[in-house]
C-alpha positions as CSV (number, residue, x, y, z in Angstrom):
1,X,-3.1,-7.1,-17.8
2,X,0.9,-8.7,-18.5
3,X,3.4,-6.7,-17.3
4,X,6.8,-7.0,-18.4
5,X,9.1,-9.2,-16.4
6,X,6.4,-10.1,-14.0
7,X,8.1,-12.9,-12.3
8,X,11.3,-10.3,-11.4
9,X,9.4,-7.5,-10.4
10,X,7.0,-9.7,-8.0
11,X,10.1,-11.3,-6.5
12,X,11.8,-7.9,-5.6
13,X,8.3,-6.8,-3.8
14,X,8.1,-10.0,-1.9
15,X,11.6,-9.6,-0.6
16,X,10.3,-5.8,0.4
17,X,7.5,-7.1,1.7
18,X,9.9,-9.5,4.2
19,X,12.1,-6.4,5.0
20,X,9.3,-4.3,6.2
21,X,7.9,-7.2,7.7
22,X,10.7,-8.2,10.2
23,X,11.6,-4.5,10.9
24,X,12.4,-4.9,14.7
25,X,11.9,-0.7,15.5
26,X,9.7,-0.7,18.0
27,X,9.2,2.9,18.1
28,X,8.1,2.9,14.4
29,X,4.6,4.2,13.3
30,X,4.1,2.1,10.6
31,X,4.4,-1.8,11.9
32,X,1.8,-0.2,14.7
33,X,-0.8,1.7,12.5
34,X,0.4,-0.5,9.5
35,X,1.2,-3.7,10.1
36,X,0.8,-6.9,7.9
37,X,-2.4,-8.1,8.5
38,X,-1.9,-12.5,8.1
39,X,0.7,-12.0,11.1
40,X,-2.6,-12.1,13.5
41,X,-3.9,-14.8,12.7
42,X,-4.4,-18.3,11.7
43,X,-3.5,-21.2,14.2
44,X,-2.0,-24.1,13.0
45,X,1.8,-25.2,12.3
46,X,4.1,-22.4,12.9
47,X,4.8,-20.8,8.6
48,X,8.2,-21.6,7.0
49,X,9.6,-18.1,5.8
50,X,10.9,-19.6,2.5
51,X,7.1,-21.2,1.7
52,X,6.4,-17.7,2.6
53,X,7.7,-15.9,0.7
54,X,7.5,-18.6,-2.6
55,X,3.8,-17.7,-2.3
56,X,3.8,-14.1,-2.1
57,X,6.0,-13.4,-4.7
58,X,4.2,-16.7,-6.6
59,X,0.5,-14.3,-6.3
60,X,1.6,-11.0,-7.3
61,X,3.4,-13.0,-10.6
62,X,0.4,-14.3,-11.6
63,X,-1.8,-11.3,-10.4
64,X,0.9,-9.9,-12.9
65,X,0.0,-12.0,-15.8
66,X,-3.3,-12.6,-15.6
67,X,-4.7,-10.3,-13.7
68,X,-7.3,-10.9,-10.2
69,X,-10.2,-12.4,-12.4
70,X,-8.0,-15.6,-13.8
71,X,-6.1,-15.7,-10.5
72,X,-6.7,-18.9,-8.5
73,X,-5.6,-20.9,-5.5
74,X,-4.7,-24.0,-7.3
75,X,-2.0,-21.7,-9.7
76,X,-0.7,-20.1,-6.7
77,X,0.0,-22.8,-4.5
78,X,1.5,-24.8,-8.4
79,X,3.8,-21.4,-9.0
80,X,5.0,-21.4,-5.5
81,X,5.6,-25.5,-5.5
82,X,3.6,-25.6,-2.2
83,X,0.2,-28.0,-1.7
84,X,-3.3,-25.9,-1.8
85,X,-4.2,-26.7,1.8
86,X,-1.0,-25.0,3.5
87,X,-2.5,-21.5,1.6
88,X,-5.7,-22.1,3.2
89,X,-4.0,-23.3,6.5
90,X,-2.5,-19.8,6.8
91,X,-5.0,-17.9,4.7
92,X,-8.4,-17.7,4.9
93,X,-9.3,-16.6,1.6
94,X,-8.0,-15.5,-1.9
95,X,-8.8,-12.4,-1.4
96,X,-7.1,-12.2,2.1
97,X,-4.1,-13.5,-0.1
98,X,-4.0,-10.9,-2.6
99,X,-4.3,-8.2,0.0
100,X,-1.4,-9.6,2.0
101,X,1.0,-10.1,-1.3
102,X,0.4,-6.2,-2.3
103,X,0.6,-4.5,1.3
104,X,3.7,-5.5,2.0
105,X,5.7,-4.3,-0.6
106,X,3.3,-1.1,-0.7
107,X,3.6,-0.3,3.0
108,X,7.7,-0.9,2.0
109,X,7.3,1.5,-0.7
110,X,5.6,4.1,1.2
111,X,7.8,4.2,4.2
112,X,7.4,6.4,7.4
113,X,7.9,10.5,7.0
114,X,10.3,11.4,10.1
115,X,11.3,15.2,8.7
116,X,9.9,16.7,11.9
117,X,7.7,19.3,9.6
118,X,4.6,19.5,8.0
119,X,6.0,20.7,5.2
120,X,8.6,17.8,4.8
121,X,6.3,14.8,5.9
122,X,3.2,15.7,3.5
123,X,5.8,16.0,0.4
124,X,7.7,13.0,1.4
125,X,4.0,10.8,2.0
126,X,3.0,12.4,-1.1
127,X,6.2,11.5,-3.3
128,X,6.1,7.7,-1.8
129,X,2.6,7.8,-3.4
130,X,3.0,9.0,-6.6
131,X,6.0,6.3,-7.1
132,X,4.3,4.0,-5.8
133,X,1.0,4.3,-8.1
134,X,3.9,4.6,-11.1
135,X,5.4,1.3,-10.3
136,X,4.5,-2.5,-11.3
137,X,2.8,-2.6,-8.2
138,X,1.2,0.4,-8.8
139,X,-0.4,-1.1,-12.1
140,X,-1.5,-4.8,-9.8
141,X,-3.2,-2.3,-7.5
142,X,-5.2,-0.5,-10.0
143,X,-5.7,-4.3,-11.7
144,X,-7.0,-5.2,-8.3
145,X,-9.2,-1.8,-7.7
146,X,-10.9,-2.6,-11.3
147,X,-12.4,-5.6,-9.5
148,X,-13.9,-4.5,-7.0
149,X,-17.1,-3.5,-8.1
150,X,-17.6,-7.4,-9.2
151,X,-15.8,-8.5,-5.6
152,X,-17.8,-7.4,-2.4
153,X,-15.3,-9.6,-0.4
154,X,-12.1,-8.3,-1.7
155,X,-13.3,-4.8,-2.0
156,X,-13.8,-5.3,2.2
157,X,-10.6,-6.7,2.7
158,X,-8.8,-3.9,0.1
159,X,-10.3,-1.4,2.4
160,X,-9.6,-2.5,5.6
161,X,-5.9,-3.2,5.0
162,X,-4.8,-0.9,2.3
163,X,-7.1,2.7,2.3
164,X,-8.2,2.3,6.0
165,X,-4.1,2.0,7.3
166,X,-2.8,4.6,5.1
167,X,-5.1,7.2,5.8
168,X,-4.6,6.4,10.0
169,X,-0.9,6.9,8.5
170,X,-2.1,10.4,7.4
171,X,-4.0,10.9,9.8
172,X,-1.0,10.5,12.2
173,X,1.4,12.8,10.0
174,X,-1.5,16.0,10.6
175,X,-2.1,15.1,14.1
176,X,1.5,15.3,15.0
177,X,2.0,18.9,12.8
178,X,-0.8,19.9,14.9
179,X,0.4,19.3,18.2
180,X,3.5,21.4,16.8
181,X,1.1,24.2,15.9
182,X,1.6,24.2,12.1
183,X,-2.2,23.2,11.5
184,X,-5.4,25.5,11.1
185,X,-7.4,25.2,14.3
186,X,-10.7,22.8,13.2
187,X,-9.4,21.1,10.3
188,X,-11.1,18.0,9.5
189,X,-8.0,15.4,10.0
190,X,-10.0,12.2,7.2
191,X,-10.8,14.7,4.5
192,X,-7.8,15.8,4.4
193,X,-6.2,12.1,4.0
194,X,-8.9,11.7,1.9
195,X,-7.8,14.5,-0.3
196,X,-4.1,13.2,-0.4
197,X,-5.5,9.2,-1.7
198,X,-8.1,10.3,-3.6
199,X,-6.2,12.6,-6.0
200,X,-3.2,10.7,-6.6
201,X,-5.1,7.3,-7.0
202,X,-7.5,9.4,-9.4
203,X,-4.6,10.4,-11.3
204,X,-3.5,6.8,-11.7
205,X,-6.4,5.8,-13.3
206,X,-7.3,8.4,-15.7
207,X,-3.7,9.7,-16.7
208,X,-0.8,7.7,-15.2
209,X,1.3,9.4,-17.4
210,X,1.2,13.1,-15.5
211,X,1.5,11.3,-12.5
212,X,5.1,12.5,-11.6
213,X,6.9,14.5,-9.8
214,X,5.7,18.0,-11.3
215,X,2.4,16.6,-10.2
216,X,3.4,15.7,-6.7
217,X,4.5,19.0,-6.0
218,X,1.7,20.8,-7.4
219,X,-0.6,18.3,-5.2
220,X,1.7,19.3,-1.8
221,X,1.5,22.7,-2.6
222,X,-2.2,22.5,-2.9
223,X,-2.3,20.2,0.7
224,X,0.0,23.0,2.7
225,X,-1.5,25.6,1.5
226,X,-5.1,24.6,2.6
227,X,-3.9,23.7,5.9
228,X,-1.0,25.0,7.5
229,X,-1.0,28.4,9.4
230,X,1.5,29.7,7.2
231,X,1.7,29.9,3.2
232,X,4.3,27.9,1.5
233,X,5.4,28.4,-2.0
234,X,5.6,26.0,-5.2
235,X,7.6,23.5,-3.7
């Protein structure tokens, strides 16, 4: 898969990928339940910020251009001008690469919902989504998700990072509406973040085209009226 101007559009997710990064809210949801994963993690010399970067925004260019299959470590660490050992210093893995490069600017993408209702916080998650899935990165992602089947390793570390945080993001959103009463009693909190991925990611695959905002709203309308106390109309 090539998309167009690659290089720019992996540069301007890297940078997002620093912002949401170095966000310094303590108080915020998402660096807790969402946080990027290669900040834990591997001893050694403390990382320069502008290497950093240079090989973030150097994998998702390449993931760009050739896609995950022709993606190696050697082009990486050429692309971002840096020597093949300092990836492998700070990562421990291609795949844990690739999983770092895309979260970043995806947890950036999809923000935090802070509306204070049920009704507001399930159509903003689910808008963030939809735009998300539409974008360049939206189209490495489902590059990615293609190999998956093939990569045991990289379909772990997809999960771990990517489904498992956003749905404990969900998962969050519904717990909170219920503690304001706006939930059915019973309501199984995972299927219902289930629901929310599943549909929009099934979307992008089979007909990225109707994945807009007609379809977002028809999607929250379906979500709020399964399982709030109160009916809401078309939004």
């Amino acid at each position: 898969m090539r998309l167009t101007n690659a290089h720019s559009d992996a540069t301007a997710v890297a940078a997002n990928q620093d912002a949401a990064m170095e966000d310094p809210a303590s108080d915020s949801l998402v660096p807790h339940v969402l946080g990027a994963p290669a900040r834990e993690a591997r001893k050694g010399r403390p990382r320069s910020e502008e290497a950093h970067r240079s090989i973030l925004a150097a994998t998702l260019s390449l993931l760009a251009e050739r896609g995950y299959s022709r993606l190696t470590m050697d082009a990486i660490a050429a692309e971002a001008g840096v020597g093949k050992a300092t990836l492998y210093r700070w990562w421990s893995s291609r795949e844990a690469l690739v999983v770092e490069a895309i979260h970043g600017p995806a947890l950036a993408m999809i923000g935090e919902p802070q509306t204070g209702t049920l009704a507001g916080d399930v159509s903003f998650l689910v808008a963030n989504l939809v735009e998300l899935f539409r974008s360049p990165l939206g189209a490495m992602l489902m590059s990615v998700w293609s190999e998956m089947q093939h990569e045991p390793r990289l379909e772990q570390a997809f999960n771990e990072v990517f489904l498992e945080r956003r749905q404990e993001l969900i998962k969050l959103v519904m717990t909170a509406a219920g503690a304001r009463g706006e939930l059915r009693p019973g309501l199984d909190l995972e299927a219902v973040s289930d629901m929310v991925l599943a549909a929009v990611i099934q979307r992008a695959r089979t007909d990225q085209g109707s994945l807009d905002a007609s379809y977002a709203a028809t999607l929250v309308d379906i979500v709020l009226n399964g399982i709030s106390l109160r009916s809401h109309p078309h939004l």
